[in-house]
C-alpha positions in Angstrom: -63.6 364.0 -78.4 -64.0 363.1 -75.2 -61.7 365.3 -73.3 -62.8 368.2 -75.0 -66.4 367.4 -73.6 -64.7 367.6 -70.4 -63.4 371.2 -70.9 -66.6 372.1 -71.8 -68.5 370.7 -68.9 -65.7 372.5 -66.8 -65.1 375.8 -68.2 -69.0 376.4 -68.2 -69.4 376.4 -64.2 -67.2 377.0 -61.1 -66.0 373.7 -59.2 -66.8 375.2 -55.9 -69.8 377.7 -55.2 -69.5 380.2 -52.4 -73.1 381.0 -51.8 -75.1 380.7 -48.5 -74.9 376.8 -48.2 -71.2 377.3 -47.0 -72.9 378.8 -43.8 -75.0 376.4 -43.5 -72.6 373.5 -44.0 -70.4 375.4 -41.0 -73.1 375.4 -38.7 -73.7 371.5 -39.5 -70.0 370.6 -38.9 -70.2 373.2 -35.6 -73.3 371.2 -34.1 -72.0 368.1 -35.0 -68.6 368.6 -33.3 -70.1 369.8 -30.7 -72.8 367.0 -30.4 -70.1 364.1 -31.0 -67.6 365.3 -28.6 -70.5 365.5 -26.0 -71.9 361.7 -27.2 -69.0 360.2 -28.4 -65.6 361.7 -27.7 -66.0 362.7 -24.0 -67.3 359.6 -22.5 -64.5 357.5 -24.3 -61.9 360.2 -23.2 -63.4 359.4 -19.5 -63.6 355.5 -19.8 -60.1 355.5 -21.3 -59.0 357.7 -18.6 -60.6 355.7 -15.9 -58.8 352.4 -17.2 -55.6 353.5 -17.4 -56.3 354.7 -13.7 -57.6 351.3 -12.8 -54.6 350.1 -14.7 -52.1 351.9 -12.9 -53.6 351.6 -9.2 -53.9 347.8 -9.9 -49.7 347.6 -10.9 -49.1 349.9 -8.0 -51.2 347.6 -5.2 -49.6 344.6 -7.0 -46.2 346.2 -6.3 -47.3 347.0 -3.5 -48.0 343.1 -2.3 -45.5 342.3 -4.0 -43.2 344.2 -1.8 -44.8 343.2 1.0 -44.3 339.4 0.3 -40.9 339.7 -0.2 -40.3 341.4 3.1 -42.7 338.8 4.9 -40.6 335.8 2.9 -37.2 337.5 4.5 -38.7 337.7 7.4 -39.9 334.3 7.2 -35.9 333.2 6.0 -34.6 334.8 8.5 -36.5 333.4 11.4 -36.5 330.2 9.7 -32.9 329.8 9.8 -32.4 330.9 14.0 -35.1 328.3 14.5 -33.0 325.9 12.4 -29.5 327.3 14.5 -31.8 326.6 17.7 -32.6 323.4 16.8 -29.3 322.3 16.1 -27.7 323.8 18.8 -30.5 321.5 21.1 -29.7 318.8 19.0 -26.1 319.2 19.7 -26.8 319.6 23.1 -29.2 316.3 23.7 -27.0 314.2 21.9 -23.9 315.1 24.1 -25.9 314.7 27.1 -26.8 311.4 25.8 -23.4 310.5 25.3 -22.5 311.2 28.7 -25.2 309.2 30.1 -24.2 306.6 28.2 -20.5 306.8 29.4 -21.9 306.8 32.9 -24.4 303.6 32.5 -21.3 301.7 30.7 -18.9 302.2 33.4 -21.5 301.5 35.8 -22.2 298.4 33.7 -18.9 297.6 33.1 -17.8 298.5 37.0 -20.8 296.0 38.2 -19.8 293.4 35.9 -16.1 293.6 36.9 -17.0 293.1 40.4 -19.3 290.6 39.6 -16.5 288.3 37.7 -14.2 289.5 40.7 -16.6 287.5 43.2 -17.4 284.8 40.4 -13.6 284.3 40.3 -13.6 284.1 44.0 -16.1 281.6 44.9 -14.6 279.6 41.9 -11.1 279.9 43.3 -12.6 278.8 47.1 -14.8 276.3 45.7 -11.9 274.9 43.3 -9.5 275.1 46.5 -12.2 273.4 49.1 -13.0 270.7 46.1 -8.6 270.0 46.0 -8.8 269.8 49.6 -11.4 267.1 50.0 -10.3 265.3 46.4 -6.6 265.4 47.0 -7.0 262.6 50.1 -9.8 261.0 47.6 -7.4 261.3 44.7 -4.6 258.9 46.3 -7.2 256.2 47.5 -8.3 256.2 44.2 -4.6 256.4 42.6 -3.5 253.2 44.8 -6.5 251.0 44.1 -5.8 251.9 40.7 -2.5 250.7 40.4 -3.3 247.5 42.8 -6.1 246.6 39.6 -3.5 247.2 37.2 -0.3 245.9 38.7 -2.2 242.9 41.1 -0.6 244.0 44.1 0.2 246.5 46.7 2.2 249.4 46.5 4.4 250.5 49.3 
């Protein structure tokens, strides 16, 4: 029985009426519209608007520095590596004036020193020759008193 009650409750009366309320109900929906796109939509239309903005200015500085930093890092590189060629280049340069310098103190060195055994060998040589000279007399006293001890007599 039950759906038959329901064909009864509907066949009596219309679903919908179209009266004067339907006027009324599209002046409700009009002031509201109007109302919440004022209030609501508008000022989250702006503040979306205004972040994407934010947003989009923020990337571009940020590529913008970005940019920038790498130019100032090749920059950087580049002058990085002529100091490092300079550097080298007076390293280079120092140590092969060292090296001369040292070449010149050795054979000075080495020049001094020869002349120094030069008249070490000298004086030696003199000395040794002036000490033969006064010994060699000395030496034959000595050798025939020497052979008198061991012998017991004279040699001739």
């Amino acid at each position: 029985m039950q759906p038959r009650a329901l064909e009864v409750a509907t066949a009596s009366q219309p679903l919908i009426d179209i009266d004067g309320t339907i006027l009324l109900q599209f002046a409700l929906f009009v002031v509201m519209f109007f109302v919440a796109n004022k209030l609501l939509f508008q000022p989250y239309l702006a503040l979306r608007a205004k972040r994407i903005a934010g947003i989009d200015g923020a990337r571009a500085e940020a590529e913008r520095m970005s940019a920038e930093a790498d130019g100032k890092l090749a920059d950087y590189e580049t002058k990085l590596a002529a100091t490092r060629a300079k550097a080298t280049e007076e390293q280079r340069k120092i140590r092969s004036e060292a090296a001369a310098h040292e070449r010149e103190v050795s054979d000075k060195a080495r020049t001094a020193a020869q002349a120094a055994l030069d008249t070490a060998t000298a004086t030696v040589q003199t000395q040794t020759e002036a000490a033969r000279a006064e010994l060699v007399p000395q030496a034959q006293l000595i050798a025939r008193r020497m052979a008198k001890q061991l012998l017991g007599r004279e040699l001739a």
